[in-house]
N, C-alpha and C positions, 0 to 999 in steps of 0.2 A: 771648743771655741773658748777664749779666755778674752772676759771683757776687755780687758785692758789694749788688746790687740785691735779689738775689734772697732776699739773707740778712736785706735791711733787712723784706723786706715777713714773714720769715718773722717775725722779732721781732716786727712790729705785732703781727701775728694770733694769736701765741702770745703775748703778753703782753695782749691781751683776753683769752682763755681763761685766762690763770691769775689774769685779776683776777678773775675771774667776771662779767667784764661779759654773754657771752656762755657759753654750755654747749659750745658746737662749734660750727665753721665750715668750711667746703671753698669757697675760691676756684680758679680757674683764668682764662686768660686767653689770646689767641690772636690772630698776625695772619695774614695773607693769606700770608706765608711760613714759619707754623708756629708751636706751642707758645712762650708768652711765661712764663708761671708757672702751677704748680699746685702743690694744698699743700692738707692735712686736719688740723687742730686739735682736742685738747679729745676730748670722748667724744659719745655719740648721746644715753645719759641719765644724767646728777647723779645718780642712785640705784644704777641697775645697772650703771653704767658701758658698756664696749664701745667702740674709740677709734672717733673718726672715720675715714672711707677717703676715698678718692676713687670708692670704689665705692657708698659709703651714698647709699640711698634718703631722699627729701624727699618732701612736699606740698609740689609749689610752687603751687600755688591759682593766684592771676592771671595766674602766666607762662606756664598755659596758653593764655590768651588770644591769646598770638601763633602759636601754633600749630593751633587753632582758624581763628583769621584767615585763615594761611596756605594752610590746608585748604580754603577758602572761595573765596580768589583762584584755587586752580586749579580749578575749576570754573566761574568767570568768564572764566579764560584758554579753556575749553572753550565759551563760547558759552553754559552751562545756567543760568545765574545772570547777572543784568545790576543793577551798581551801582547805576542809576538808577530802574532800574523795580521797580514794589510788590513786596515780597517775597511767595513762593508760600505760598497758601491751609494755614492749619497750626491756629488759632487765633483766636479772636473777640478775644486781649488783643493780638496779631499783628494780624489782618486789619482788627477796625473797633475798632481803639485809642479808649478813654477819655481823658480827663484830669481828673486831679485838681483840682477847682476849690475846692479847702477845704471847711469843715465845716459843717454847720447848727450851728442852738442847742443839740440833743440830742447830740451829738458824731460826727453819719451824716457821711458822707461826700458830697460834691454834685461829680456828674460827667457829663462834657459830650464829647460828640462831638470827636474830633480834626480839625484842621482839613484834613492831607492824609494821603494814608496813609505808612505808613515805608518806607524803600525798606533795599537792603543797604548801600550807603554810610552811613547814619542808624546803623544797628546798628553796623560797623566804626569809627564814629567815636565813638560814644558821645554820639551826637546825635538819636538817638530817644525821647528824653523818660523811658526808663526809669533807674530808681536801685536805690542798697542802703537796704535800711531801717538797718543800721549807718551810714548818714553822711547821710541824707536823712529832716529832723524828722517830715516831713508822711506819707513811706513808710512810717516807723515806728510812726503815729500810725494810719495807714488798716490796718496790720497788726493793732494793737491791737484797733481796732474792729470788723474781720472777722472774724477769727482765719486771716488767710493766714497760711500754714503757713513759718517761713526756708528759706532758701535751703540750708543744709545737709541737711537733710530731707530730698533727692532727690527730691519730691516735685511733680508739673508744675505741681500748684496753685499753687507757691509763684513760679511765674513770672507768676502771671497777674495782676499790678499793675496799676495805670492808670498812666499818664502823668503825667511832673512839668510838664510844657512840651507843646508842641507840636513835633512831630519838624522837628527844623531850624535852630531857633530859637537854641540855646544848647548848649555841653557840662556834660554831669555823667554821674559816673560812674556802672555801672550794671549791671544785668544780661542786656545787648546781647549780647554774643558765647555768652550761653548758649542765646538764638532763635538764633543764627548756626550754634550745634550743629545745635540741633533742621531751621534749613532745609537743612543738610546731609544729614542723615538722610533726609530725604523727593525731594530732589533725586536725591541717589546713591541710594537702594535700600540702604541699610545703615549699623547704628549706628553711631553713632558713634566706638567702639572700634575695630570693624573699618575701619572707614574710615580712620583715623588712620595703624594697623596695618600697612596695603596700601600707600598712596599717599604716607607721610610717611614716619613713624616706621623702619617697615622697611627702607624706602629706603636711609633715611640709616644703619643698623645702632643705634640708638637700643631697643638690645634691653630696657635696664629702663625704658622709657616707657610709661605705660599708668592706667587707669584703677579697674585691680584687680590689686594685687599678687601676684607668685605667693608661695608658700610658703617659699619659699628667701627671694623678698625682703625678706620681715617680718623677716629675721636680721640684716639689715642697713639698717632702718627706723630712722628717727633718731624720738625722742620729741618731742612738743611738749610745751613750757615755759611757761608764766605767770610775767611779773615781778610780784613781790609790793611794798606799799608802802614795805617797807624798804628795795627793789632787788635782793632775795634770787629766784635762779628758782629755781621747784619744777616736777618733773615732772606732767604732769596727762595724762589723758586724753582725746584728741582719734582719733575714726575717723569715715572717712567711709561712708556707709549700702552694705552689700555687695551688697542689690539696687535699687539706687535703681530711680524711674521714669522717672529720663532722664540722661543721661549728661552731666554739669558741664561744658561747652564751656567757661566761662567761668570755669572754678576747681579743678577735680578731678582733674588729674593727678596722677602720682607720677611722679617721676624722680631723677637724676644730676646731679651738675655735669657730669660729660663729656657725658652724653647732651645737655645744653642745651647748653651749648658747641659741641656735632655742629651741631647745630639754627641758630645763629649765627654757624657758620661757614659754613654753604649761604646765610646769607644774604648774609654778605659777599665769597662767591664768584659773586654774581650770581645763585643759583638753583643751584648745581650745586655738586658737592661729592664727590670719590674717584668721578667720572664718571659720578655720578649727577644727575641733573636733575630738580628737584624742581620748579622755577617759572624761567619765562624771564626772561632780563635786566629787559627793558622790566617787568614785572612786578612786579620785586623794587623796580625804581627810583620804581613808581606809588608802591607801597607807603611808599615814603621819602618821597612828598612832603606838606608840608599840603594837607589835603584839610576844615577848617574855615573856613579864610578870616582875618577878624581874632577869630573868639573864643577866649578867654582858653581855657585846656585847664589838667590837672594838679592841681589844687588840690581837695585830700581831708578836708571838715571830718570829726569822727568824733561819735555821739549814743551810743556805747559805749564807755568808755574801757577798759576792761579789754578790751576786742578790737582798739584802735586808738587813737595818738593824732590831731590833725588831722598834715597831711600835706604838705607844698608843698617840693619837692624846689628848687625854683630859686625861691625867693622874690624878688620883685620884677622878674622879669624877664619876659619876652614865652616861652608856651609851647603849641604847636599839637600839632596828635594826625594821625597817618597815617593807612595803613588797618589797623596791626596792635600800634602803640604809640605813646608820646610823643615828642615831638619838638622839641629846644631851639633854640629862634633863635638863640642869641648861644653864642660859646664856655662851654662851664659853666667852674667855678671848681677844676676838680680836675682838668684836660687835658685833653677831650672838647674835636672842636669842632663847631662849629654845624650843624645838619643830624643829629644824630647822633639815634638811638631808643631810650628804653629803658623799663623797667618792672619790677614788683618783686610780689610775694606777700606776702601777709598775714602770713604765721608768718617774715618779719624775711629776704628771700632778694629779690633784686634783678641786674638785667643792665644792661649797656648795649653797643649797636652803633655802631661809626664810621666810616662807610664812607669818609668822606677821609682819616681815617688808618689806614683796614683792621686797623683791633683791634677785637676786642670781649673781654666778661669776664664772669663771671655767680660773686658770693658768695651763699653759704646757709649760713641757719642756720635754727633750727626753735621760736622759742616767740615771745609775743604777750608786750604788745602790739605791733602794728604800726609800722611807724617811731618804733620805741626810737631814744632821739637816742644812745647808745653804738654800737648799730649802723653807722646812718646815720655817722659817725666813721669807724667801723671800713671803711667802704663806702669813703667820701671818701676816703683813705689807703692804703686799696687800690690806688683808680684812680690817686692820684698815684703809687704806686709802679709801676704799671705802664707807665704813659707815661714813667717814670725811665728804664725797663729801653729801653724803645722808641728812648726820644734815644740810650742809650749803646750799644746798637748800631747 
């Protein structure tokens, strides 16, 4: 690490926080020979204040997803679970999948048998036909007219969509890796939590990771934020349900930057990490590869703007999906290069992995909407600082 680097990215990040672009942020960054940068900004909330740490608790929502996945593959690596073949008996929205074939005159819904069934590659790639009613018109629209319950609800009903497509066919993004909870639960013998707990998390000493905070943790819970029209954030109230009915595989963690960082570091050490062994080499490397073929991936329209704006992190370029996150073709424009995986949560908190230059780095921050273009900035600047620190040692 070379001060001079380390002071540039401190500036960025602290002169977002005193524009107010941002409420607080905790970047960190890491290669395959150690610590590249860390660094906490700004406070947890614009009200009550309390600084940032590097110890502060996040919702990171979607970056659960790679951890879920991950949870996933070593049970594939076990032989219990097979990519290709139908996922196990859980569900009639699971097992004999609908699709969405649009609406009658009366505004009912007209749905039709799928034409294959979903397997767990489908789910891992986000190519089983499910979506978010936040960024899918017609999800939104069949929500309306049911009264399926959202996804934050913790609620199982609220998984049980039809289909936008027919498994196979196309990506869009969706509520995939939260069946991939649920067929973990029924495969292993134990919730979700505990599973995580035992076989992941623990492993890796990822001791604030989890699904339900403890009490100590709430003291160092950062607040989510709403940008308002002026660009002004206010604190708001965001909690997730304390007894849900199923455990958010696909969005309900709570953690660390260190703790993800831990989690990103096992991956870029092949599966293994302070001689622990999470997932074998060969494994970690499926996981890196496209596993869609030529369909487009990435691209996040939003039908809620006050939860999301639309989304396309590498516009105009060529963008495919692994088994556990995205995946850029072409060198991105901010020092990653091609091959590299990454992905991001809704309350404005984002990673990336690169395993031919053995860095990865993961910033959080904590308010909506979703790829805030200050953010996203603040993101991009990041990473170029960090690949700075990387060439000058």
């Amino acid at each position: 690490m070379t001060s001079g680097g380390k002071t540039e990215i401190d500036r960025v990040l602290r002169g977002a926080v005193e524009a107010r672009e941002v409420p607080g942020v905790v970047a960190l960054a890491a290669s395959d020979r150690g610590m590249i940068f860390e660094g906490a900004f700004g406070v947890r909330d614009l009200d009550a204040g309390g600084a940032m740490g590097l110890d502060t608790v996040f919702r990171i929502a979607s970056m659960t997803k790679a951890i879920t996945s991950v949870a996933a593959m070593q049970l594939v690596e076990q032989g219990r679970l097979g990519l290709n073949d139908p996922v196990p008996t859980i569900d009639p929205a699971l097992n004999a999948p609908l699709v969405l074939d649009g609406f009658d005159a009366a505004g009912q819904p007209r749905l039709r048998p799928a034409k294959r069934p979903i397997t767990l590659r489908h789910l891992l790639t986000h190519t089983a036909g499910f979506t978010y009613d936040w960024s899918n018109p017609n999800t939104l629209r069949y929500a309306e007219a049911t009264g399926m319950p959202p996804m934050p609800s913790g609620k199982r009903a609220a998984l049980c969509q039809p289909l936008a497509f027919d498994p196979g066919e196309t990506w869009e993004y969706g509520i995939n890796i939260d069946w991939v909870g649920r067929i973990i639960e029924t495969v292993s013998g134990q919730p979700l939590d505990a599973y995580l707990r035992e076989h992941v998390c623990g492993p890796l000493g990822m001791r604030d990771t989890g699904f339900v905070p403890a009490a100590e943790q709430h003291t160092r819970l950062a607040t989510v934020h709403q940008r308002q029209a002026d660009g002004a954030l206010v604190p708001t109230s965001f909690e997730f349900p304390v007894d849900p009915e199923f455990y958010g595989g696909g969005g309900a963690l709570y953690s660390t930057g260190r703790d993800y960082l831990t989690f990103l570091r096992m991956l870029l050490h092949d599966g293994e990490l302070n001689g622990v062994r999470i997932l074998r080499p060969e494994t970690v490397a499926l996981i890196n590869q496209n596993h869609i073929g030529d369909l487009q991936a990435g691209r996040l329209p939003s039908q809620v703007p006050e939860r999301a704006h639309d989304f396309e992190l590498f516009p105009g370029m060529p963008v495919r999906w692994g088994l556990a996150y995205m995946l850029n073709v072409q060198p991105g424009p901010n020092g990653r290069s091609a091959g590299s995986g990454s992905w991001a949560g809704i309350f404005n908190s984002y990673f990336w992995l690169d395993p031919a230059r053995r860095v990865a780095g993961v910033i959080l921050a904590q308010f909506l909407p979703f790829a805030d273009p200050a953010m996203l900035r603040l993101y991009g600047q990041f990473e170029r600082g960090v690949y700075a620190l990387l060439e000058a040692r």
